[in-house]
C-alpha positions in Angstrom: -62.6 80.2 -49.5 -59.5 79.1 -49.1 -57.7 77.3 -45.8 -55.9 79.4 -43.5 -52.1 78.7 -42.5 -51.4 78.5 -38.9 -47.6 79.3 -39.4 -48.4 81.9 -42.2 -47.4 85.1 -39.9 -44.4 83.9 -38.3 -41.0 85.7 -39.4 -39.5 84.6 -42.4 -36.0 83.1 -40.6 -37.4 81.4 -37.7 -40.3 79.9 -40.2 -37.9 78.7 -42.2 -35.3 77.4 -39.6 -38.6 75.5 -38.6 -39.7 73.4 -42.0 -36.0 72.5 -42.6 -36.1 71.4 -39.5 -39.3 69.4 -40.5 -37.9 68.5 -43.8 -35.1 66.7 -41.1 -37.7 65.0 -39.3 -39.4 63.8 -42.2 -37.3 63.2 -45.3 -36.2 59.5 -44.4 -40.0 58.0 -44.7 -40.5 60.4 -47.7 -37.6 58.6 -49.3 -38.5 55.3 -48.5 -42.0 55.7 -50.1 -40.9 57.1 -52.9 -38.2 54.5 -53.4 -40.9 51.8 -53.1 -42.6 53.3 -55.5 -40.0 53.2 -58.3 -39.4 57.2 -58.9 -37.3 57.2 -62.2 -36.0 58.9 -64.5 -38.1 61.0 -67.3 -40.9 61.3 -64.4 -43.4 63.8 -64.6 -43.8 64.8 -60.4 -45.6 67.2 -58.3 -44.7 68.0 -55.1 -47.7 70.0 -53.0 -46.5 71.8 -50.2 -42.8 72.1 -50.9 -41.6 74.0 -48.4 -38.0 74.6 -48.3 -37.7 72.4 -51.1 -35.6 69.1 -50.0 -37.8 66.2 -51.7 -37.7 68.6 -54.6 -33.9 68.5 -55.0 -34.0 64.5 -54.6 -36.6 63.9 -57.0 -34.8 66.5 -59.6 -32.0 64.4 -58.8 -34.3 60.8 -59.5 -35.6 61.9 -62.4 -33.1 63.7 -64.4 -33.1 65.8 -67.1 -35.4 63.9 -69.4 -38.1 64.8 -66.2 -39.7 67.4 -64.6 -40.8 68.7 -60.6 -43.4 70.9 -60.2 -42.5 72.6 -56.6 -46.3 74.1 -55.5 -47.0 75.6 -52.4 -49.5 78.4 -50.9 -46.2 80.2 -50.7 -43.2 79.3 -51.9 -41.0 82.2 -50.7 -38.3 79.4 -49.4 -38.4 77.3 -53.2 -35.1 79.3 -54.2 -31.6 78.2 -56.4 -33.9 74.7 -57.5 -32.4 72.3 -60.2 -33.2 73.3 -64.0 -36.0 71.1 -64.3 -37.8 72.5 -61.3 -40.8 74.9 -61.9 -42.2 76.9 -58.8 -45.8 77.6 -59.0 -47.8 79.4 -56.4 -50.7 76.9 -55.8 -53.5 76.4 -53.2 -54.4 72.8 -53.3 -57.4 73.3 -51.0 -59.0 75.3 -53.8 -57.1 74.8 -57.1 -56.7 72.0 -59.3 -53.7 70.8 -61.2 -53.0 69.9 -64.6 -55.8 66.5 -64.7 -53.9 63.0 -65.9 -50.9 64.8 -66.1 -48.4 63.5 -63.2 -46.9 59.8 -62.9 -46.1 61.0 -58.7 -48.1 63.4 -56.9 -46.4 64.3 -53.4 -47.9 65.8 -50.4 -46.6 66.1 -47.2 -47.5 68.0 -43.8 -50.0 70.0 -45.3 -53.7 68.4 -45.3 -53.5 68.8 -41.5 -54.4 72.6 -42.0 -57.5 72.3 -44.5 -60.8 71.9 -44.0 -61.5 69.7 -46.7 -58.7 67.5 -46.9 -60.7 64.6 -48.7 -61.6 67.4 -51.4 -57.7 67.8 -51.4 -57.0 64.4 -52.0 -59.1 63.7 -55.0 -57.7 67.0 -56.4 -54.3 65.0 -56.4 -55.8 61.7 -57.6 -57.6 63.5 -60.7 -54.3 64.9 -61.5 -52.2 61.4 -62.0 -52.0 59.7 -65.1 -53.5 56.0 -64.9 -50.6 54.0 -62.9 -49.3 56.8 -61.6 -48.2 56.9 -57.5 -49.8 59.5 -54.4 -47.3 59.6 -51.7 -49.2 61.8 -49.1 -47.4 62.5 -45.0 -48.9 64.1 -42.5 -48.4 64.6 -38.4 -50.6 63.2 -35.6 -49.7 64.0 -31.8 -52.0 61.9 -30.2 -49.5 59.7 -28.5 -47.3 62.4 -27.9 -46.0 62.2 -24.2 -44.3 64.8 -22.6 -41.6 63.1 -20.1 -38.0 63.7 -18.1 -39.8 67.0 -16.4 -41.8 66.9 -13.0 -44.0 69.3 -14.6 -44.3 66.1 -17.7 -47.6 65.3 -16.9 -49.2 68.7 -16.9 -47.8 69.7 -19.8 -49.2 66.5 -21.7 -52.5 67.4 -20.7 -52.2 70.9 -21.5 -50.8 70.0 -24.8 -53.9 67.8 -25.9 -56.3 70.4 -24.3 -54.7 73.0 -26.3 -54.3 71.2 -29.4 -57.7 70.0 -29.2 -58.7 73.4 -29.4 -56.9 74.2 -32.6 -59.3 71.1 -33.6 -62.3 72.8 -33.2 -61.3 75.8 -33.8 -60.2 74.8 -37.3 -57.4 76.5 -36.8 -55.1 73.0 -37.2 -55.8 69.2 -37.1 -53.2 67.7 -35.1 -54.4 64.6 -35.1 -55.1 64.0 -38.9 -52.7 61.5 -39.3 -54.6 58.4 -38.1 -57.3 59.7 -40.3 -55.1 59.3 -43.7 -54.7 55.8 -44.7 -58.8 55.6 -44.4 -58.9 58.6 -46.4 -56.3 57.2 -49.1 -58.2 53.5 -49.2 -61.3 55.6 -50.0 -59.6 56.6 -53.6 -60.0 53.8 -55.5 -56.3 53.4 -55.6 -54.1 50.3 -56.2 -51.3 49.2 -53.7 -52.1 51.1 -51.1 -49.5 50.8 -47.9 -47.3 52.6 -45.6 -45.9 53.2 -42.4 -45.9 55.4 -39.0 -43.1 56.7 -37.6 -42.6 58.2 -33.7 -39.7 59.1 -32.5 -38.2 59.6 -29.5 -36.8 63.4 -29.0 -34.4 64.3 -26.6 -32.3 67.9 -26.7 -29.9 68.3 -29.1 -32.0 66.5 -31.2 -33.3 68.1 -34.3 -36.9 66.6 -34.3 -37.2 68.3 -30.8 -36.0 71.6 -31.5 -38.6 71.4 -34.6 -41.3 70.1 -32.2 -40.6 73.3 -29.4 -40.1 75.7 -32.6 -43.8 74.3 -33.6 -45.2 75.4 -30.4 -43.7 78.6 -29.9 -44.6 79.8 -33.2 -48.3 78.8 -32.6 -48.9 81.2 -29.9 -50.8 83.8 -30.9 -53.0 81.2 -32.7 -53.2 79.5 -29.0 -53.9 82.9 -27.3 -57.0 82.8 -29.9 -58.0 79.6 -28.9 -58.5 80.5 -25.5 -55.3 79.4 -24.2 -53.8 81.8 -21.3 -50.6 83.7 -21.3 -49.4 82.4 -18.4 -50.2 78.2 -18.8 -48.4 79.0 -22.6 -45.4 80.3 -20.9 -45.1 77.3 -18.5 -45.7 74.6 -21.5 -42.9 76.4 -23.3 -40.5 76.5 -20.2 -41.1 72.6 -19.6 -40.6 71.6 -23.9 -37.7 73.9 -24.0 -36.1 72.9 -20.3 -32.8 70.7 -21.4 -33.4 67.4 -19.6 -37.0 66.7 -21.7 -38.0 63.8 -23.6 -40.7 64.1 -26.3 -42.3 60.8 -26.8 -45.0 59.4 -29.5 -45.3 62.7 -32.1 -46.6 60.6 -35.4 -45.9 61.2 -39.4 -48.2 58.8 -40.9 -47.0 58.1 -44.6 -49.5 56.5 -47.1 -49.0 55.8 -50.7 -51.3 54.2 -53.7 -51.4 54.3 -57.6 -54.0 54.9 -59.7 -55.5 52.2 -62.0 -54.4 51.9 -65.6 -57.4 50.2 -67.8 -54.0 48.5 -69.4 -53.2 46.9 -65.8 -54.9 44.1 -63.5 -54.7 44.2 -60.6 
C-alpha cells in the first residue's frame, strides 16, 4: 500500500506557492552536493520527488543535451514547460522501482519524511545506480526548531513538538527524519559518504519563514486528525504568522554516497 501525502489535498496554488518556496529554502545545499559530486555533462539523472521542478532545470542545464533527467514524483501536476531532455513520469518511490543500474545520480529530496518505509525507499534508489554512480538524498528535521521574538514563544514551541510528535505516531509525517538519514545512507554499502546540516534562522520577510508558516497552515486538517484542537491551532498560527517572530533551528540534513564499481578501490 502505498504512503499517504500529508500536503496531497491542499489547493493547487497555495501547494505550489509552498514547494517553490521549499525549493528556496533548499536549492543552495542541493547544489553544493551535487557540485561535489561532479554532475556532468552526458549524465543519466533521476530526480524523485520533483516538485516544482528547480533541480530539474539545473541538472538539464549540467548535463546537456548529450544527458537526460528523469523528473518523478507521486504527482507531478507542477513538472510543466521542462527542458527537452526532461521526461516526467508519475512514480511512487515507496512502492515502485526504477529502471535497476541505470542512473549515474539519483536525487531525492523532502520526501522520505512522509513514508513508512523509508529504508525500503532508499535501496530502491541504490539498486537503480550504475556502479560509481552518486545518491544525493535531503530531508527536514524540526527538532531544534525554536519558536522565539513572541511572548507566547515558548508555548508555541511546545505545542509545536507536541503536535508534530503526533504526526509521528500517527504516521501521518516524520518531522524529525532527518537526524535519522546519514545512519540510514552509511547502512547502503556506499562509498564517500558525507554531507552537511543546514538551520537557519527565519525572520519575516524571509522566504524560508513564509514556507515554514505555509507548512503549518496547510497541515491543519491533518492536525485536527491528530487530536489537535481548533482553538490551540489557531493560536500557534497567530504566534508563527505575528510579524516580529523568529524561527530558529528547522534542519535539512543532506547526505550523499556512490555506489561501488568492481573497476574502483576504494
Amino acid at each position: 500500500m502505498a504512503d499517504s501525502y500529508a500536503f496531497a489535498g491542499v489547493p493547487h496554488d497555495a501547494e505550489r506557492i509552498r514547494v517553490q518556496s521549499l525549493e528556496a529554502w533548499t536549492d543552495p545545499l542541493t547544489i553544493r552536493q551535487l557540485e561535489a559530486v561532479g554532475v556532468t555533462a552526458g549524465w543519466r539523472c533521476v530526480d524523485v520527488g520533483a516538485g516544482a521542478g528547480s533541480i530539474v532545470r539545473w541538472l538539464a542545464e549540467r548535463i546537456g543535451p548529450s544527458g537526460s533527467v528523469v523528473a518523478a514524483d507521486l504527482d507531478p501536476r507542477f513538472l510543466t514547460e521542462l527542458p527537452g531532455n526532461v521526461e516526467v513520469r508519475r512514480h511512487d518511490i515507496s512502492t515502485e522501482d526504477l529502471e535497476a543500474n541505470a542512473y549515474d545520480l539519483v536525487h531525492c529530496r523532502a520526501v522520505l519524511i512522509h513514508l513508512t518505509r523509508p529504508d525500503a525507499a532508499l535501496a530502491r534508489m541504490v539498486a537503480a545506480l550504475k556502479p560509481g554512480g552518486w545518491l544525493v538524498v535531503e530531508d527536514g528535521d524540526w527538532g531544534l526548531c525554536t519558536i522565539a521574538g513572541h511572548p507566547d514563544g515558548p508555548w508555541a514551541t511546545a505545542y509545536l513538538h507536541d503536535l508534530w510528535s503526533r504526526h509521528d505516531q500517527a504516521g501521518i509525517r516524520h518531522p524529525y527524519f532527518g537526524r535519522t538519514l546519514p545512519g540510514l545512507v552509511a547502512q547502503l554499502g556506499l562509498d564517500s559518504v558525507a554531507g552537511e546540516v543546514i538551520a537557519p534562522v527565519s525572520r519575516d520577510g524571509d522566504t524560508t519563514l513564509d514556507m515554514h508558516r505555509m507548512t503549518v497552515s496547510h497541515l491543519r486538517q491533518a492536525s485536527l486528525a491528530a487530536g489537535a484542537s481548533e482553538g490551540d491551532f489557531d493560536r500557534l498560527v497567530a504566534v508563527l504568522n505575528s510579524p516580529p517572530v523568529v524561527l530558529v533551528g528547522v534542519a535539512i540534513v543532506g547526505v550523499r554516497g556512490r555506489k561501488p564499481s568492481p573497476f574502483r578501490r576504494s
